[in-house]
C-alpha positions in Angstrom: 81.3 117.4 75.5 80.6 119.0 78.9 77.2 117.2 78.8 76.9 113.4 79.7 73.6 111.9 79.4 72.0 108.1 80.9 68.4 106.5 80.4 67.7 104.9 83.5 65.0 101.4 82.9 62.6 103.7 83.8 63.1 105.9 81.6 64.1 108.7 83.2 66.9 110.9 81.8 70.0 111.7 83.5 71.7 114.6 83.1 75.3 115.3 84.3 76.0 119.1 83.1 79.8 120.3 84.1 80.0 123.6 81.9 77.2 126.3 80.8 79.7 129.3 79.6 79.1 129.0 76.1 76.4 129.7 73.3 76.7 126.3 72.4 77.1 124.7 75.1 73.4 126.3 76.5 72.1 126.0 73.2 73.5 121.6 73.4 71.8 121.6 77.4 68.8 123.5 76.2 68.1 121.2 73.3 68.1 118.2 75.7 65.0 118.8 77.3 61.6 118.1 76.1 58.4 118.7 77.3 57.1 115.2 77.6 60.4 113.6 79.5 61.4 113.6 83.1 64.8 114.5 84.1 67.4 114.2 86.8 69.8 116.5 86.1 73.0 117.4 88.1 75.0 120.1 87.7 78.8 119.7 89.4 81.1 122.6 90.0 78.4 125.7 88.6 78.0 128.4 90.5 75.5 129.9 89.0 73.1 129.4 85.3 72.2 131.9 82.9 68.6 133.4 82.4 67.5 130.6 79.4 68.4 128.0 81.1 66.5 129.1 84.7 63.6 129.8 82.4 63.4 126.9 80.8 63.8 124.7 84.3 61.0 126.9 85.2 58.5 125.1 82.5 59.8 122.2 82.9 59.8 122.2 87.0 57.5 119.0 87.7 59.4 117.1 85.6 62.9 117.4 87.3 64.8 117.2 90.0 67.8 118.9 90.4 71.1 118.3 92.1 74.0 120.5 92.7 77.2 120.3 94.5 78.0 124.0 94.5 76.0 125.7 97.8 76.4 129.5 95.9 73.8 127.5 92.8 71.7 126.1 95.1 70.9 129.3 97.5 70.6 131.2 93.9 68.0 128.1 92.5 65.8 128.0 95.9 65.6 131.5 95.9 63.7 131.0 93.1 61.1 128.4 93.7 63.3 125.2 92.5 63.8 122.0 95.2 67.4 121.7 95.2 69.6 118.3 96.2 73.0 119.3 97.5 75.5 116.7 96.9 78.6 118.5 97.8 80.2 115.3 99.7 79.6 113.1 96.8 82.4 115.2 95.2 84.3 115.9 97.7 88.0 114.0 97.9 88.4 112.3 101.4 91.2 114.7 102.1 88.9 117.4 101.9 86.3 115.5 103.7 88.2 115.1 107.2 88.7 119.6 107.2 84.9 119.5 108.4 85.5 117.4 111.2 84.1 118.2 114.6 83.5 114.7 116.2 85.8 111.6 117.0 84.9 108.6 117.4 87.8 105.8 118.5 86.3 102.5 119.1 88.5 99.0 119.9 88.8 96.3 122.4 92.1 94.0 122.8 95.3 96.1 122.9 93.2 99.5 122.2 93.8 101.3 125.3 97.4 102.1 124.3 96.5 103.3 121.2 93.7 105.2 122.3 96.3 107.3 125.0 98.2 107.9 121.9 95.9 109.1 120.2 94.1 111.7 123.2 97.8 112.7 123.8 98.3 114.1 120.6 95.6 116.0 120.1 95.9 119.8 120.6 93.3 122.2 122.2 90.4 121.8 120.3 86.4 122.3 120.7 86.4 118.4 119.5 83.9 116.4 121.4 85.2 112.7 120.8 83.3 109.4 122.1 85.8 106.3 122.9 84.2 102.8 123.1 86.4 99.8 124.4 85.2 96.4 124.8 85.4 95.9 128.8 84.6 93.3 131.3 80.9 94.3 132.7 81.9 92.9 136.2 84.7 95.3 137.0 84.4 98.6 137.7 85.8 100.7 134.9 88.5 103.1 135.6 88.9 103.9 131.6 87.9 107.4 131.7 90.4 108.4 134.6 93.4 106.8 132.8 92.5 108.5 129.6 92.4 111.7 131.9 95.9 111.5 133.1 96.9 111.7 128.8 95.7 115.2 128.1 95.0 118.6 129.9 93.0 119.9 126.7 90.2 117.6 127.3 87.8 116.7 130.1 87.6 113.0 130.5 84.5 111.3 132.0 82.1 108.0 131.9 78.9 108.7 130.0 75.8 109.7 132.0 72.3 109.2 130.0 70.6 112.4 129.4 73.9 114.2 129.6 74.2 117.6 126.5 77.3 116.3 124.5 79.6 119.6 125.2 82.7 120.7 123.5 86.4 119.9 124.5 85.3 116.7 126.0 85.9 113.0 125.9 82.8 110.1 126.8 83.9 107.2 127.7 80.9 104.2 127.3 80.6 102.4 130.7 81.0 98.5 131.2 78.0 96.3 129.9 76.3 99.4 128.7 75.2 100.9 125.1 75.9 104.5 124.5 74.1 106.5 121.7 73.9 110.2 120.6 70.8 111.8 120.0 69.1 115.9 119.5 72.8 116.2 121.1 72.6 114.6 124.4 74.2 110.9 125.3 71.8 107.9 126.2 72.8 104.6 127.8 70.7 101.5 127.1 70.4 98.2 128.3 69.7 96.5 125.2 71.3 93.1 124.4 74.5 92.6 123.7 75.2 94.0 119.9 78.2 91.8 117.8 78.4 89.9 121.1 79.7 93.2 122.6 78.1 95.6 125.2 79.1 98.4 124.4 78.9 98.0 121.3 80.9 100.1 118.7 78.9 99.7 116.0 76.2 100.9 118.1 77.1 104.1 118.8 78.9 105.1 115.8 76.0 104.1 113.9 74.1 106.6 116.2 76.8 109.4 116.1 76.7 108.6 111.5 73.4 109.8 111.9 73.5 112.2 114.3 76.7 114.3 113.1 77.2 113.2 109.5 79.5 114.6 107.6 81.6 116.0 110.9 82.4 112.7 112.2 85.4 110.7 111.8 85.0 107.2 112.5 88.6 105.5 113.9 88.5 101.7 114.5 92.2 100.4 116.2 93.1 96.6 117.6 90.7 94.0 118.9 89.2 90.5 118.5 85.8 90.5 116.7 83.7 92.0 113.9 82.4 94.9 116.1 82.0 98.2 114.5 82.4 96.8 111.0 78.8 97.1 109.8 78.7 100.6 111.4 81.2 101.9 109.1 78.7 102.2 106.0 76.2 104.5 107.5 79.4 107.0 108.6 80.5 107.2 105.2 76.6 107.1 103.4 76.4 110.5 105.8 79.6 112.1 104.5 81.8 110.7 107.5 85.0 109.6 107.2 86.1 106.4 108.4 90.3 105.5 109.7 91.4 102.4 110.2 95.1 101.2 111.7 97.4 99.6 110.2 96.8 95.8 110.9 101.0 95.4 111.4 100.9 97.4 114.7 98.6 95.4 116.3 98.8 91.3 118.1 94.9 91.5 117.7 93.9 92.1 113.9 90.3 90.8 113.3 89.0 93.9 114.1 90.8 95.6 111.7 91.1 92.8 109.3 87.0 92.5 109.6 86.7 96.6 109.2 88.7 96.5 106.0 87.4 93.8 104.2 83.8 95.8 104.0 85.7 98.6 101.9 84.2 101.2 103.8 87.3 103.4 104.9 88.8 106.0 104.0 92.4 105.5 105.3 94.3 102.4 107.0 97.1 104.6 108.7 99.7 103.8 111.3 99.1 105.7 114.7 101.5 108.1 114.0 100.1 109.0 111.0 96.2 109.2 112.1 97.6 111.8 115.5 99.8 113.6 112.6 96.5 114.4 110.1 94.5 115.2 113.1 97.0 117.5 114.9 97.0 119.2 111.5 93.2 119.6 111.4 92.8 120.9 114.7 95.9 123.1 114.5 95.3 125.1 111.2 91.6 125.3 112.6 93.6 126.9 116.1 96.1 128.8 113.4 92.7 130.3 111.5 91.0 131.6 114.8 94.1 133.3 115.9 94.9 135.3 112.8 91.2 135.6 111.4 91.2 139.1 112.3 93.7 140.1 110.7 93.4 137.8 107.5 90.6 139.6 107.0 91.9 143.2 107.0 94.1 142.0 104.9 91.6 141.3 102.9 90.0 144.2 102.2 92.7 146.3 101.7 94.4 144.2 98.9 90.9 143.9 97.4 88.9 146.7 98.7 86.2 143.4 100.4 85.1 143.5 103.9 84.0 139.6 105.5 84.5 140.6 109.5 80.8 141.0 109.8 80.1 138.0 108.0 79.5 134.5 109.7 82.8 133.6 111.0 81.9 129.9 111.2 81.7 129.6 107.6 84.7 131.6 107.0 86.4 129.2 109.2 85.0 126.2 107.8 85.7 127.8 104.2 89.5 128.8 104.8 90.1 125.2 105.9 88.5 123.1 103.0 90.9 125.4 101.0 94.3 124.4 103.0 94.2 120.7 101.3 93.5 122.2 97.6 96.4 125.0 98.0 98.5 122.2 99.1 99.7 124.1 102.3 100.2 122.9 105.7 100.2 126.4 107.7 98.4 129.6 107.4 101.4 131.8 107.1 101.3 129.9 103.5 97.6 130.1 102.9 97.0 133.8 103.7 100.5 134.7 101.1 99.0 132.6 98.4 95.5 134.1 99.0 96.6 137.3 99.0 98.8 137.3 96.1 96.7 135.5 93.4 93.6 137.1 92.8 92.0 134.1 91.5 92.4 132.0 94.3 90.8 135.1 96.4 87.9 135.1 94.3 87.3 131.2 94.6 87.6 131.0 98.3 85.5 134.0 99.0 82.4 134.0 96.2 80.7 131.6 98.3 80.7 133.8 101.5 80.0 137.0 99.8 76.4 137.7 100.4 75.9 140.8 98.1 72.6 141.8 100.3 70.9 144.5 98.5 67.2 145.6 97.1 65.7 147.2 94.3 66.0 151.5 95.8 67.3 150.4 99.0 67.2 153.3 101.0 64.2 154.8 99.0 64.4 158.4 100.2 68.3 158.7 98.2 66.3 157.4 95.2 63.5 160.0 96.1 66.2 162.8 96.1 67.8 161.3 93.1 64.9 161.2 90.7 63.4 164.7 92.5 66.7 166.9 92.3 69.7 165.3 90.3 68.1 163.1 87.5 66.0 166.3 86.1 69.0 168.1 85.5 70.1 165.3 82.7 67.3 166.4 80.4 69.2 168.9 78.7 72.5 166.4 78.0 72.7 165.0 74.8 74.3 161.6 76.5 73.9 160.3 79.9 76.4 157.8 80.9 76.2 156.4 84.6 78.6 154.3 86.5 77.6 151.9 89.2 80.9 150.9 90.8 80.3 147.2 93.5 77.2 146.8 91.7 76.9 143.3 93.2 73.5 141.3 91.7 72.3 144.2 89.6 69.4 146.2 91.6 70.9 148.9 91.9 71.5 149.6 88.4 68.1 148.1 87.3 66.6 150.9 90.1 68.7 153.5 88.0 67.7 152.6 84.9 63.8 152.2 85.8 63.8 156.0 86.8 65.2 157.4 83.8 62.6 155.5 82.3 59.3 157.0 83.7 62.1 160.4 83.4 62.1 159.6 79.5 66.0 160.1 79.7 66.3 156.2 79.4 66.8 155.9 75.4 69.7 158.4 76.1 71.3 156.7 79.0 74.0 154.1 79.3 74.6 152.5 82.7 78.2 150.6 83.1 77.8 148.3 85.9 80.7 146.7 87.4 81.7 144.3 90.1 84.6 142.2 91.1 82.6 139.4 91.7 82.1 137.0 88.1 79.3 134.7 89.2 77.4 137.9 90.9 77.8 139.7 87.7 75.9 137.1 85.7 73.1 136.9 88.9 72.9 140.7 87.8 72.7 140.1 84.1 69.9 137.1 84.3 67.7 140.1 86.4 65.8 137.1 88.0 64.2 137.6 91.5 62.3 136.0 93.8 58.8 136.6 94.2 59.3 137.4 97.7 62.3 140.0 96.8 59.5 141.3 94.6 57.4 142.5 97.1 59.8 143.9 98.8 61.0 146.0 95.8 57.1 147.3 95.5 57.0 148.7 98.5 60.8 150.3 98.1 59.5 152.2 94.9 56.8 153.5 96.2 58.2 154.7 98.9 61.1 156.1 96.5 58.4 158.0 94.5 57.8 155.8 91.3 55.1 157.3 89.4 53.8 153.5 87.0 53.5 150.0 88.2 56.6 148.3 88.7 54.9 145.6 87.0 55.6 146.9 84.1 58.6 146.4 84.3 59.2 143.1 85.2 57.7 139.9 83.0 56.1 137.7 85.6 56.7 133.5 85.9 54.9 131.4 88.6 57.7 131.6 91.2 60.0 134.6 90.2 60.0 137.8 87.8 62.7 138.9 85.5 63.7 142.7 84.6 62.1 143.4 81.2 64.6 143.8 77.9 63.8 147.1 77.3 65.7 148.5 80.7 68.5 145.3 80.1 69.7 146.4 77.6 70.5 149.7 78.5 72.9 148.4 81.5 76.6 147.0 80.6 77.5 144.3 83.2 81.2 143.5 83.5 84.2 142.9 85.6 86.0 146.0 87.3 88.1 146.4 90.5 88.5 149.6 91.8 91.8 148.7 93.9 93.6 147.8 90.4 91.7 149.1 87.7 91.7 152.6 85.8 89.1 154.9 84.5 86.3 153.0 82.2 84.9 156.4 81.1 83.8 160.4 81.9 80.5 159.5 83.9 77.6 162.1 84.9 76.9 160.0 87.8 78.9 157.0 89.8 77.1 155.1 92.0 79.8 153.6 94.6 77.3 152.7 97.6 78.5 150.1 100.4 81.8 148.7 98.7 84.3 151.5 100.8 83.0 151.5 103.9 85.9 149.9 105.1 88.5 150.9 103.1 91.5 152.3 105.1 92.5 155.8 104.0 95.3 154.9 101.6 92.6 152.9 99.9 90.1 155.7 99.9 92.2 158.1 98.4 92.9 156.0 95.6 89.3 154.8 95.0 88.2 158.5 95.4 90.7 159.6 92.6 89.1 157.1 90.0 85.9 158.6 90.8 87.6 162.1 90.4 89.3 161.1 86.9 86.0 159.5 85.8 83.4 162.4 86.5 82.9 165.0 84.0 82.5 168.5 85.4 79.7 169.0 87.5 79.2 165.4 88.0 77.6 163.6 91.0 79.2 161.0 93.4 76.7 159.1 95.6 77.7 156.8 98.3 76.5 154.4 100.7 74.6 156.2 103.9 76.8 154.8 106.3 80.2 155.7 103.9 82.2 158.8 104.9 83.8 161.2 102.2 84.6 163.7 104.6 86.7 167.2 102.9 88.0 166.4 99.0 88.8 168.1 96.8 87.3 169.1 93.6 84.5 168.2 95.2 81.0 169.7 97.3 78.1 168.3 99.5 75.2 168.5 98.0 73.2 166.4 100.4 75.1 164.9 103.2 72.3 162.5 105.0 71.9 160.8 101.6 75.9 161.1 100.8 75.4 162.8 97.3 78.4 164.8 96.0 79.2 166.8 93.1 82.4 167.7 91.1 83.2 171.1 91.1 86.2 171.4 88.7 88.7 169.4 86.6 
């Protein structure tokens, strides 16, 4: 059963869903949930819930709360009106973890110096900021910060100054008989007392930096007398941290270690060698990734016809290396092959960065010279059948379909909408929108030259509207991709707008053929306005601002 269910002694229910593909498995959630109950429920590794289910969360909303560890599920649910708990770390192995990692933290105090120069000498050029706190006599002057210097030319080494912004590619040292804490990103010194009869205090500032940085920090606690930094090591983890601690056998002075271990709250105990070998391959692959990003993602889109250089390249990054531990390669020579040869694996790694941005009649004045000049000539065909190639989360087709509606060609009309994407494919088939997409698609259709209320054809809920049956179930939703799929059908009219624009021309030419094959005569080809068909064959401009195109012979 993909359903696991828990009565708290309050009585709440708990929920722990892992699978909604099925019938029965909906019809098994759906049955769960009554009216008079309330409800945590958690859905782990869903990417996105079918239209019953969203409706029935919808009734129910006061009653639960919902957490998700998926960020495509929760964007789709808050889009939507629902407060959504994201819980990705709580499933997240620690090798995984340690990929988000932007912040180091080494604290120690007897024999830590060494191991600390190990440790900064190893590193590679990185934009790590990394905070070292060693236990240190308050009535010297400390010379730390230039020793630790002298180890690495990738780093700038210096003693913390209060109100100082914590940059990049740099090491703080915490002065002698002084605490140092992280805050709104700047370093503070106190003067408090002595914390685990240590100023500075380890588990003072990694408790700050837990809070501060969460789940990119990484926690390392090497040789020393004492309990300090123990009790910090809870809040790293509770914030998504993850927490190293040496070996005890390559130190003289063990409590430290000894003390850390005994709360439980690590991650790894690793020699030295080992802790500089997992971060030199963090910080490489991340070096490897912006180096060949660019052309990664060229790659990209001409094996799959999907364009990601505009998209946030921070999330790409961050993306691409959670996905080096699960592919169970070390460089990205390896990665890129494996993504780029197993179409699954490109679909997993990319769905979540795929934004699919469009509107019901984006660009209104195509729609305008659509419904005005090319959807009147249908009325004399006994069939219309429509193909809307990259029809991401369905308005397109639903903007289609609405217009050969108020045309009264509708009951005649099939639409075939297709898309690479599985998850988007089901966002198109629930139909659900925001309410604040909603406006948005009023003004679009008015301005396209739609003749009723759009209200009519939508039903409305309190936070979100869903397309109504009658223009459903006229639209076939399924999986298609134009770089290795044939013909589906002999179409009156392809939709294709936004999905080519950067398509090199070997690409083009082969798309452009399927939409060739797949016209009848006289058919019309309309593309994205900023898309260029330039001279083809078998083929004439009928409007070229608006990219509309027909077929002029077999």
């Amino acid at each position: 059963m993909k359903i696991a269910k828990y009565i708290t002694p309050e009585d709440t229910i708990q929920l722990l869903v892992t699978s909604l593909h099925s019938k029965k498995e909906i019809k098994e959630f759906l049955s769960e949930l009554k009216d008079n109950n309330i409800y945590e429920i958690s859905f782990i590794n869903i990417k996105i819930l079918p239209a019953k289910v969203i409706i029935r969360l919808q009734e129910l909303k006061e009653k639960i709360t919902i957490t998700v560890n998926k960020t495509r599920l929760k964007y789709y649910l808050r889009d939507l009106g629902f407060y959504v708990i994201l819980q990705e770390n709580k499933y997240l192995k620690k090798e995984d973890r340690i990929r988000k990692v932007q912040y180091l933290a080494l604290g120690g105090s007897a024999g830590s110096l060494k191991k600390f120069m190990q440790i900064i000498q190893a590193l590679p050029s990185s934009t790590l900021s990394i905070f070292v706190v060693m236990h240190q006599k308050s009535d010297i002057k400390s010379s730390l910060a230039e020793i630790l210097q002298r180890s690495t030319n990738h780093y700038k080494v210096t003693e913390a100054v209060s109100d100082t912004k914590v940059m990049p590619s740099t090491i703080y040292v915490a002065p002698s008989n002084r605490h140092m804490i992280v805050a709104g990103g700047f370093i503070f010194l106190t003067d408090d007392e002595p914390k685990n009869f240590s100023k500075p205090s380890i588990s003072t500032t990694f408790e700050s930096l837990a809070y501060e940085y969460k789940d990119s920090l990484l926690g390392v606690i090497v040789c020393g007398y004492g309990a300090d930094g123990s009790d910090s090591l809870s809040h790293i983890r509770k914030n998504g941290g993850v927490v190293i601690i040496e070996q005890p056998y390559e130190c003289k002075a063990t409590p430290m270690l000894e003390n850390a271990i005994s709360t439980k709250e690590y991650d790894y105990i690793l020699s030295i060698e080992k802790i500089n070998q997992l971060l030199y391959n963090h910080l490489n692959n991340k070096n490897e990734i912006d180096m060949y990003l660019d052309k990664f993602l060229d790659d990209i889109y001409i094996k799959y016809g999907y364009d990601y250089k505009h998209y946030n390249k921070n999330h790409i990054v961050r993306r691409i290396t959670h996905y080096f531990h699960i592919l169970g390669v070390n460089n990205f020579k390896d990665f890129s092959y494996k993504v780029l040869h197993d179409n699954d694996i490109f679909k997993d790694l990319f769905l979540d960065i795929s934004i699919n941005v469009t509107t019901l009649f984006r660009n209104p004045l195509t729609y305008k010279k659509l419904r005005d000049d090319i959807f009147t000539t249908f009325k004399d065909k006994d069939a219309i059948k429509i193909w809307c190639a990259g029809c991401s989360s369905g308005e397109e087709p639903y903007s289609i379909a609405i217009f050969l509606k108020e045309l009264n060609l509708l009951d005649k009309s099939l639409i075939y909408a297709t898309d690479l994407n599985d998850v988007i494919l089901q966002h198109a088939t629930n139909g659900i929108y925001s309410n604040e997409n909603y406006k948005l698609f009023e003004e679009h259709y008015k301005e396209a030259g739609g003749t009723a209320k759009l209200k009519d054809y939508f039903t409305d809920y309190e936070d979100f509207s869903i397309i109504s049956k009658d223009i459903k179930e006229k639209i076939l939703f399924f999986r298609h991709n134009l770089v290795t799929d044939g013909t589906l059908n002999e179409f009156q009219l392809i939709f294709c707008r936004n999905v080519i624009i950067y398509f090199d021309e070997t690409l083009k030419t082969r798309v452009f053929n399927l939409f060739d094959d797949s016209l009848a005569k006289d058919g019309i080809l309309v593309l994205g306005e900023s898309e260029s068909f330039d001279a083809r064959e078998h083929f004439t401009t009928i409007d070229n601002k608006h990219k509309i195109y027909k077929k002029i012979s077999e």
